[in-house]
DRENROSE-243223 format. One record per residue: residue in three letters; x, y, z of N, C-alpha, C, O, CB in turn. Coordinates in steps of 0.1 Angstrom, whole numbers, plus 5000, padded with zeros to 4 digits. Glycine has a CB too. Example, Ala and Ser with C-alpha at 12.3 -4.5 7.8 and 13.67 -1.06 7.14 Angstrom:
BEGIN
(node ALA,(5132,4943,5078),(5123,4955,5078),(5132,4967,5078),(5142,4967,5085),(5113,4955,5090))
(node SER,(5128,4978,5071),(5137,4989,5071),(5129,5000,5079),(5134,5011,5080),(5141,4994,5057))
***
This chain:
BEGIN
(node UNK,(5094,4885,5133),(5094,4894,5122),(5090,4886,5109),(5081,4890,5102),(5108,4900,5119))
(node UNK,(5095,4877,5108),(5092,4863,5094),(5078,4862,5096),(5071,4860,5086),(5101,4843,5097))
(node UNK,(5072,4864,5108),(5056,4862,5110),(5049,4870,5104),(5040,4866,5096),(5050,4862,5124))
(node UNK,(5051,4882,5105),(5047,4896,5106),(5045,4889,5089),(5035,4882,5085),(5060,4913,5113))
(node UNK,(5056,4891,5080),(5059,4897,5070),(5049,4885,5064),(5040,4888,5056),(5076,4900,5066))
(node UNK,(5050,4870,5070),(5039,4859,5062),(5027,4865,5064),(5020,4869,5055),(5038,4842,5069))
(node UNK,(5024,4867,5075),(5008,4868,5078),(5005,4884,5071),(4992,4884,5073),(5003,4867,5097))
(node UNK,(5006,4891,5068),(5006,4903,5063),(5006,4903,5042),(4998,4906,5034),(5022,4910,5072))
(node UNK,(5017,4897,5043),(5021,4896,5024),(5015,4884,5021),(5015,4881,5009),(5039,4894,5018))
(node UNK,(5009,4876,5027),(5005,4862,5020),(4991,4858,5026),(4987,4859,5037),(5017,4849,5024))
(node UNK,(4985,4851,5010),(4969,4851,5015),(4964,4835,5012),(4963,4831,5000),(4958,4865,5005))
(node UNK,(4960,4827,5023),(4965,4810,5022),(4975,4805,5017),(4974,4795,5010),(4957,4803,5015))
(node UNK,(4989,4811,5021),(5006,4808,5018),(5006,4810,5009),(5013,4802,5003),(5013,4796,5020))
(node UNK,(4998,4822,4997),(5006,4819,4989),(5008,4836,4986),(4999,4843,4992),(5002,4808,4977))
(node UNK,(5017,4841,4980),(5021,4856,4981),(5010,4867,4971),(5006,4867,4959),(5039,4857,4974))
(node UNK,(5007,4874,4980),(4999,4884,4977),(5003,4894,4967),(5010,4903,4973),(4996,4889,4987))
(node UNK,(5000,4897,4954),(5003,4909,4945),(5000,4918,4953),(5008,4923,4961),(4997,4910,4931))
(node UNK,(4988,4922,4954),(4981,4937,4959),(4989,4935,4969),(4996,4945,4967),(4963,4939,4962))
(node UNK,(4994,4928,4983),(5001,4929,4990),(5016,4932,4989),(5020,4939,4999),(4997,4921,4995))
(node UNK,(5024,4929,4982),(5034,4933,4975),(5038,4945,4970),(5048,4951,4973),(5034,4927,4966))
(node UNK,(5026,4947,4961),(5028,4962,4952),(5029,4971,4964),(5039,4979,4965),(5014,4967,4941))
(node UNK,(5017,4969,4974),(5019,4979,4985),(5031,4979,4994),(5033,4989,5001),(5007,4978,4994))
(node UNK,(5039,4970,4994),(5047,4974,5006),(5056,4974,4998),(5065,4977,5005),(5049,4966,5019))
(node UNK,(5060,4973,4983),(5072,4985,4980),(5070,4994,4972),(5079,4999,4966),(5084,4983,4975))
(node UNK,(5057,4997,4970),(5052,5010,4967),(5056,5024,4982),(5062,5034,4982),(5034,5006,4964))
(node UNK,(5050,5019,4991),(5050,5022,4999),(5064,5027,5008),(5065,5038,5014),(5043,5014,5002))
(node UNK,(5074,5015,5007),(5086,5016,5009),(5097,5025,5003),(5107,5030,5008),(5089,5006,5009))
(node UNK,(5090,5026,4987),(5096,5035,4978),(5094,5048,4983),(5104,5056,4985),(5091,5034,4966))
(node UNK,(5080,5052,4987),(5074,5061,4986),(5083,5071,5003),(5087,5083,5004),(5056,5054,4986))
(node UNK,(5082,5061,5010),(5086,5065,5027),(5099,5073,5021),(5100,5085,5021),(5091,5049,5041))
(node UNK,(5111,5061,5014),(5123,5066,5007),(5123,5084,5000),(5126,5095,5005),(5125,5055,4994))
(node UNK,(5120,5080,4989),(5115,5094,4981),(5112,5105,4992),(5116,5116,4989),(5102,5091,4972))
(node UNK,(5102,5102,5005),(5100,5117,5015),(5113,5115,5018),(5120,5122,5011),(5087,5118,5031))
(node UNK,(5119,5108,5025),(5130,5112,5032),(5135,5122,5024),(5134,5134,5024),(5139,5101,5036))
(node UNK,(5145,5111,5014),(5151,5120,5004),(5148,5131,4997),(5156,5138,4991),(5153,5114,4995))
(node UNK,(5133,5136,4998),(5133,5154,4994),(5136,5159,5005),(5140,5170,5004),(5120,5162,4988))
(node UNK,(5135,5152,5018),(5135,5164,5031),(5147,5163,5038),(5152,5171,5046),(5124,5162,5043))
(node UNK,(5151,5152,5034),(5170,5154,5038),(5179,5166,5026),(5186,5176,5028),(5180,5133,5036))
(node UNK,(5176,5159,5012),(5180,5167,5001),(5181,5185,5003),(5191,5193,5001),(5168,5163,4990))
(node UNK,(5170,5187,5007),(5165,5203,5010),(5174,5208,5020),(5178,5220,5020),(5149,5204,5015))
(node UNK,(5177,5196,5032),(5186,5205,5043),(5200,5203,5036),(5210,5209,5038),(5187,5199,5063))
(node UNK,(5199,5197,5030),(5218,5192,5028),(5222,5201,5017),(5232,5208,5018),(5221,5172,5022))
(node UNK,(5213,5200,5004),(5219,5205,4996),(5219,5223,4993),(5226,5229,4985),(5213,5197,4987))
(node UNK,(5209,5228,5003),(5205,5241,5000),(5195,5247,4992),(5190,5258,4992),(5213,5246,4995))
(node UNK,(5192,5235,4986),(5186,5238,4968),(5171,5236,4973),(5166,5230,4983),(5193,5224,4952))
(node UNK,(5165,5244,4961),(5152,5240,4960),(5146,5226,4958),(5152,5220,4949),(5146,5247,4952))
(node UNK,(5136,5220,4963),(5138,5204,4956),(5126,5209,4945),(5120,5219,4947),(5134,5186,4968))
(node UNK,(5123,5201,4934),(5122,5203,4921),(5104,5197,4924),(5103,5187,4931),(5135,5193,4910))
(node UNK,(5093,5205,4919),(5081,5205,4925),(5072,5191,4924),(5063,5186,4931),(5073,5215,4919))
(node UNK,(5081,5187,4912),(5076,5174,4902),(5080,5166,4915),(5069,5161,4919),(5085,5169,4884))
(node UNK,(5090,5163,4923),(5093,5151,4929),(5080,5152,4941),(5078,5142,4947),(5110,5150,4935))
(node UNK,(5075,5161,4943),(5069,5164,4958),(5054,5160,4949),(5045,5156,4957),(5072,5185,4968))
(node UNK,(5050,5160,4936),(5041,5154,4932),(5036,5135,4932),(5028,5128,4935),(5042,5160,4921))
(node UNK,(5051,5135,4924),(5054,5121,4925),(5049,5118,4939),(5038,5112,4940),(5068,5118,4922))
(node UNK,(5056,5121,4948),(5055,5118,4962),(5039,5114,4965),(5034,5103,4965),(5060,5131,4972))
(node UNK,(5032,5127,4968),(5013,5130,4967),(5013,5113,4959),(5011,5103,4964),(5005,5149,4953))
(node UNK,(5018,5117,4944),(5007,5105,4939),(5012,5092,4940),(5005,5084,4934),(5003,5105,4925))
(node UNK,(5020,5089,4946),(5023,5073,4952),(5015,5077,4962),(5004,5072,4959),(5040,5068,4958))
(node UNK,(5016,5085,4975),(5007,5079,4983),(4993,5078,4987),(4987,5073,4996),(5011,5081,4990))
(node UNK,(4988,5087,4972),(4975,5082,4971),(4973,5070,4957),(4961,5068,4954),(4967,5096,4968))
(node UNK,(4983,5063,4952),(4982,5048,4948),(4980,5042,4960),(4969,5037,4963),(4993,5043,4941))
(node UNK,(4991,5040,4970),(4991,5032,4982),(4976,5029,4989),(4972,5018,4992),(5000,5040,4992))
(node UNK,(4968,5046,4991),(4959,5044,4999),(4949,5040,4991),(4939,5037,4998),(4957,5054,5007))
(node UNK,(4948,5039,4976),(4936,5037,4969),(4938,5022,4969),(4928,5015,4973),(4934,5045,4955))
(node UNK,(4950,5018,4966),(4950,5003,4967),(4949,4992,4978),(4947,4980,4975),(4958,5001,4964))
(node UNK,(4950,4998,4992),(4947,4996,5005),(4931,4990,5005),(4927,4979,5009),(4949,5009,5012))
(node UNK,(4923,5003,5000),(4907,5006,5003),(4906,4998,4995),(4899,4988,4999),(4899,5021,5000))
(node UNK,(4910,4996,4980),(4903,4980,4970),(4906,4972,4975),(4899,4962,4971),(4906,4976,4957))
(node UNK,(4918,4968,4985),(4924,4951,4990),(4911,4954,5001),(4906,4943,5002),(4946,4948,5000))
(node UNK,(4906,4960,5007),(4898,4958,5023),(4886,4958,5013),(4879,4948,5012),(4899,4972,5039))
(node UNK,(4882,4969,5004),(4863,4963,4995),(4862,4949,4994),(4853,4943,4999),(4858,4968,4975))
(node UNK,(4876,4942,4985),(4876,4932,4980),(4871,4925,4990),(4859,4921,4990),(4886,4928,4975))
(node UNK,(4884,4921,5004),(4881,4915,5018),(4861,4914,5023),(4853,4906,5027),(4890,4928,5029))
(node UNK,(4863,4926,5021),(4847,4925,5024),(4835,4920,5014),(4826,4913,5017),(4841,4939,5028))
(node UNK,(4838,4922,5007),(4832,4915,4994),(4831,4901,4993),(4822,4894,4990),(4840,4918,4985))
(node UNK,(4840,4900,4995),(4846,4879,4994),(4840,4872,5006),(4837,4860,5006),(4867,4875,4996))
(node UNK,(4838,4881,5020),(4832,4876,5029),(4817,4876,5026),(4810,4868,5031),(4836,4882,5042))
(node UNK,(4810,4889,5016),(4800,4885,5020),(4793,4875,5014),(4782,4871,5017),(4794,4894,5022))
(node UNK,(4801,4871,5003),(4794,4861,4986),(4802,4845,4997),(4799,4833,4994),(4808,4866,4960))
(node UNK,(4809,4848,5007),(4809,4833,5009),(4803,4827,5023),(4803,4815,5026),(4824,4828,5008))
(node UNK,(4797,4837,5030),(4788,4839,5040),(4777,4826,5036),(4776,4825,5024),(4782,4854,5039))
(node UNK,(4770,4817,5044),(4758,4810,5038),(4749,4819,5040),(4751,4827,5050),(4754,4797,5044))
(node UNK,(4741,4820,5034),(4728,4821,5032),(4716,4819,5038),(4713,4809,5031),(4727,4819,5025))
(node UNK,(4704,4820,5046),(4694,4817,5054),(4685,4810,5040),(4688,4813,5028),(4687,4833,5064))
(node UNK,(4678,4804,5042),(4666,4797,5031),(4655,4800,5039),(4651,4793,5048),(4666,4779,5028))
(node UNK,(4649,4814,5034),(4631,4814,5041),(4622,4802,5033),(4611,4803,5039),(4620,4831,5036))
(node UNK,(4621,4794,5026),(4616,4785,5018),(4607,4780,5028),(4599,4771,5025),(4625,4775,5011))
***
């Protein structure tokens, strides 16, 4: 599990922001569904529309920030790629 969580959050040992933000963004985000869909059976009540927005727009932060950590990824491979010399 300690592997998982290095090789995943950390980029040449040292700790990844963009990797960070996402996994408790993300973790928040998992939380918050539960809690409107447990809330809703337990409490009776309507859950309130704003939280089911919130919800939407965390997890389209998550996935927008995903897609810029992997452009970047690809990006960085291709500027450090060598280069052919037709010369």
């Amino acid at each position: 599990m300690i592997k998982i969580f290095n090789d995943t959050l950390k980029t040449n040992g040292r700790w990844s922001r963009k990797s960070l933000t996402i996994f408790t963004t993300f973790t928040f985000t998992i939380l918050l569904g539960t809690f409107i869909v447990v809330s809703d059976k337990i409490l009776d009540k309507v859950v309130n529309p704003y939280a089911i927005e919130v919800f939407n727009s965390l997890l389209i932060f998550v996935g927008a920030l995903m897609g810029l950590t992997e452009a970047g990824k690809k990006f960085l491979n291709k500027q450090t790629t060598p280069q052919e010399d037709n010369t």
